[in-house]
PASEBA-1860 file (N, C-alpha, C; in nm, 3 decimals):
! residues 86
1> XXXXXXXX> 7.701/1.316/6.341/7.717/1.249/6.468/7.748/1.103/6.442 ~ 7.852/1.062/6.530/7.903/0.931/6.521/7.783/0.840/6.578 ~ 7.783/0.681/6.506/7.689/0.586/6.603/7.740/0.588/6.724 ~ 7.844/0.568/6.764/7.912/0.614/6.880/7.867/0.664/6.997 ~ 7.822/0.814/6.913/7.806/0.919/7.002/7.642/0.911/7.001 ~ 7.574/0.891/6.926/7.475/0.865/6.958/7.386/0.735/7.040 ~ 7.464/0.613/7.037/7.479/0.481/7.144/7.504/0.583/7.287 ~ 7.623/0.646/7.290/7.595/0.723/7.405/7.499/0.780/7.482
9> XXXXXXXX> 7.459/0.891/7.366/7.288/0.964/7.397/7.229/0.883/7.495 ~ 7.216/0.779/7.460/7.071/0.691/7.481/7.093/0.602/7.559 ~ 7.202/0.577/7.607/7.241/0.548/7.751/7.226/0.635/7.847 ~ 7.290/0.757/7.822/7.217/0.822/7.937/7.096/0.875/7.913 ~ 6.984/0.883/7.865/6.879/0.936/7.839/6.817/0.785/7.922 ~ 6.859/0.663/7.892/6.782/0.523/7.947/6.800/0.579/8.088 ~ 6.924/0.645/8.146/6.950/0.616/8.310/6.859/0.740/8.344 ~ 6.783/0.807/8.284/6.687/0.883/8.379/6.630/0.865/8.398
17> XXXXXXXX> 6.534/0.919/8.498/6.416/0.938/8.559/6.324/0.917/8.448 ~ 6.220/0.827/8.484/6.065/0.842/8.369/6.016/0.992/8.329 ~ 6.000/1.069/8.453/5.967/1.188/8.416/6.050/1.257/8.313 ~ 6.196/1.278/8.374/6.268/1.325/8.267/6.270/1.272/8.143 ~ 6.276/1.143/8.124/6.269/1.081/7.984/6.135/1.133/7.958 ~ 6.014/1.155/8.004/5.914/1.159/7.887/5.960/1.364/7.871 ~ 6.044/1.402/7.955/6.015/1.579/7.905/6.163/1.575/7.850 ~ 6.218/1.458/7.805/6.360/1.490/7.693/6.236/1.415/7.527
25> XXXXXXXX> 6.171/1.331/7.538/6.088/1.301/7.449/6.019/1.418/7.370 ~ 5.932/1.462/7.486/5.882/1.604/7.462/5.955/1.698/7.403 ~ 6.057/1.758/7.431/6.185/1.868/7.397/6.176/1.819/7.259 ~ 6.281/1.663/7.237/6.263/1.618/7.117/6.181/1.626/6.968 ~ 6.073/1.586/7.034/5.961/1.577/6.917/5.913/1.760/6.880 ~ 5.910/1.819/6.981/5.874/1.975/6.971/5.971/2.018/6.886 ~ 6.098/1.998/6.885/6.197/2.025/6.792/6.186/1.969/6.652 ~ 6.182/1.860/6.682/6.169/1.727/6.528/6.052/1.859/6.438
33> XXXXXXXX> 5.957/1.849/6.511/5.812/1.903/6.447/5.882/2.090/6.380 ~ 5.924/2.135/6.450/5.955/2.281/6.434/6.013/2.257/6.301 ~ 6.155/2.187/6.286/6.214/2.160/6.194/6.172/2.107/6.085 ~ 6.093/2.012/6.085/6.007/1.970/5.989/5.919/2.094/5.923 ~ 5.869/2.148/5.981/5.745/2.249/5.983/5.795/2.365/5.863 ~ 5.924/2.410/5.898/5.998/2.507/5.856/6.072/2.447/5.731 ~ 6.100/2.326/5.711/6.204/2.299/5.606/6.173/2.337/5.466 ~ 6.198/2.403/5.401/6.202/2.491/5.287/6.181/2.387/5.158
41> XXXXXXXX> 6.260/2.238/5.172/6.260/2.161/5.087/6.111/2.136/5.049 ~ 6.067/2.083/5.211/5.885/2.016/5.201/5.825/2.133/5.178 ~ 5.864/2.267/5.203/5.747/2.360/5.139/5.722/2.379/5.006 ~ 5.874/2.372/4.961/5.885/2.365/4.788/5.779/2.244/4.762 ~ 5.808/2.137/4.821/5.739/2.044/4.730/5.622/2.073/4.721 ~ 5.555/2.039/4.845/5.384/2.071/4.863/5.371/2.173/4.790 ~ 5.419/2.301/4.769/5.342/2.387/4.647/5.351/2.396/4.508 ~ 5.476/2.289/4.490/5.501/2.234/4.347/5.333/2.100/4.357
49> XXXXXXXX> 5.326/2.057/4.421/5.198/1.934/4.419/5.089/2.027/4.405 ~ 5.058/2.138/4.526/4.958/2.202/4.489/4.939/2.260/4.383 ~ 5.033/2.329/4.315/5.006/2.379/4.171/5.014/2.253/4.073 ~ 4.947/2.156/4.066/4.930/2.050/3.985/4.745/2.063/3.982 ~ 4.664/2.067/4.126/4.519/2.075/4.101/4.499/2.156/4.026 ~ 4.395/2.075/3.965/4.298/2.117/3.837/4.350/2.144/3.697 ~ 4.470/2.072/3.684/4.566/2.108/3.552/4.546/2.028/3.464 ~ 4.458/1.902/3.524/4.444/1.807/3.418/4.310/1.895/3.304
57> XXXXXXXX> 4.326/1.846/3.219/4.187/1.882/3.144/4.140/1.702/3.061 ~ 3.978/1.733/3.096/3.941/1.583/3.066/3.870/1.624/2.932 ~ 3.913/1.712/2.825/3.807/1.768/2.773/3.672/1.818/2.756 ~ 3.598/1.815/2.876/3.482/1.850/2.893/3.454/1.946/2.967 ~ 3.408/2.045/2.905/3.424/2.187/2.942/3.323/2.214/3.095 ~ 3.225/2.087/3.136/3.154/2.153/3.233/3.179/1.974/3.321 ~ 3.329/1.910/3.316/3.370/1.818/3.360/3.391/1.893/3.552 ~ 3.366/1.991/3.577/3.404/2.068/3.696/3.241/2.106/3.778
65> XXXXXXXX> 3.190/2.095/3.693/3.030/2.151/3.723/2.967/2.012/3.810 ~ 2.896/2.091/3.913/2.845/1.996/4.022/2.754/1.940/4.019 ~ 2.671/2.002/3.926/2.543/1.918/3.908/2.540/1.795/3.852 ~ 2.649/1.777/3.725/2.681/1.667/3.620/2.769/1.592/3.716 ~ 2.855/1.635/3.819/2.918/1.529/3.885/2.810/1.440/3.959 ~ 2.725/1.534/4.008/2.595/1.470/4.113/2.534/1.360/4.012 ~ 2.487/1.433/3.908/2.391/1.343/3.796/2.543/1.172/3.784 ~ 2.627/1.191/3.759/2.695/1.108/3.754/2.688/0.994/3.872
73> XXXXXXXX> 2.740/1.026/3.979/2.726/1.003/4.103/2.596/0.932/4.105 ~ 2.478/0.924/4.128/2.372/0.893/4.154/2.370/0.830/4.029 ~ 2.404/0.800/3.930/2.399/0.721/3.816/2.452/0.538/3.856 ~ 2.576/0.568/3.902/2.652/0.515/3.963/2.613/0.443/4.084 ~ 2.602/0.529/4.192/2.526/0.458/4.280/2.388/0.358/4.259 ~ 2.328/0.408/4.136/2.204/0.376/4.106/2.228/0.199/4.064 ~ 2.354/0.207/3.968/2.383/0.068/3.876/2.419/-0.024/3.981 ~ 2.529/0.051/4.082/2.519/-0.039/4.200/2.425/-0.112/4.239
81> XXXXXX> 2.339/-0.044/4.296/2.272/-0.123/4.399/2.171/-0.187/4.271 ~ 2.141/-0.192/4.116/2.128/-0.285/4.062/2.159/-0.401/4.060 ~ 2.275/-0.350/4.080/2.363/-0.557/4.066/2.341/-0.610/4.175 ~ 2.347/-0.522/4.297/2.359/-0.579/4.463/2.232/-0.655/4.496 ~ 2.107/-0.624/4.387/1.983/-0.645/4.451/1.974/-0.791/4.375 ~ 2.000/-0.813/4.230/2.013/-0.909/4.157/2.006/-1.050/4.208
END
């Protein structure tokens, strides 16, 4: 589409009615979103990204285990509020 033709568009889309402009908005964006939603490109990607979790390895075989994250965590928090109280 030419700038042209789209300078056009939006001249007449300005000369309507509020109502109509907000249900050509509406139409719009419901479309924008569909298209988006469906595009094959962004699905590729996102499941090329998703198959990236958990691929790192940090060498530590129980680096995934919740308890040692917790024990960590509260380690952490702990040194914090060391310094904060200082």
């Amino acid at each position: 589409m030419s700038t042209d033709s789209l300078e056009e568009i939006i001249k007449q889309a300005e000369a309507l009615a509020p109502d109509e402009q907000l249900r050509l908005i509406a139409h719009l964006a419901e479309k924008a979103r569909q298209s988006y939603a469906s595009s094959k490109p962004r699905a590729e990607k996102v499941g090329a990204f998703r198959q990236r979790f958990g691929s790192w390895d940090s060498g530590d075989a129980r680096s995934a285990d919740n308890e040692k994250i917790d024990e960590a965590l509260a380690r952490e928090y702990g040194s914090a509020r060391e310094v904060t109280e200082e």
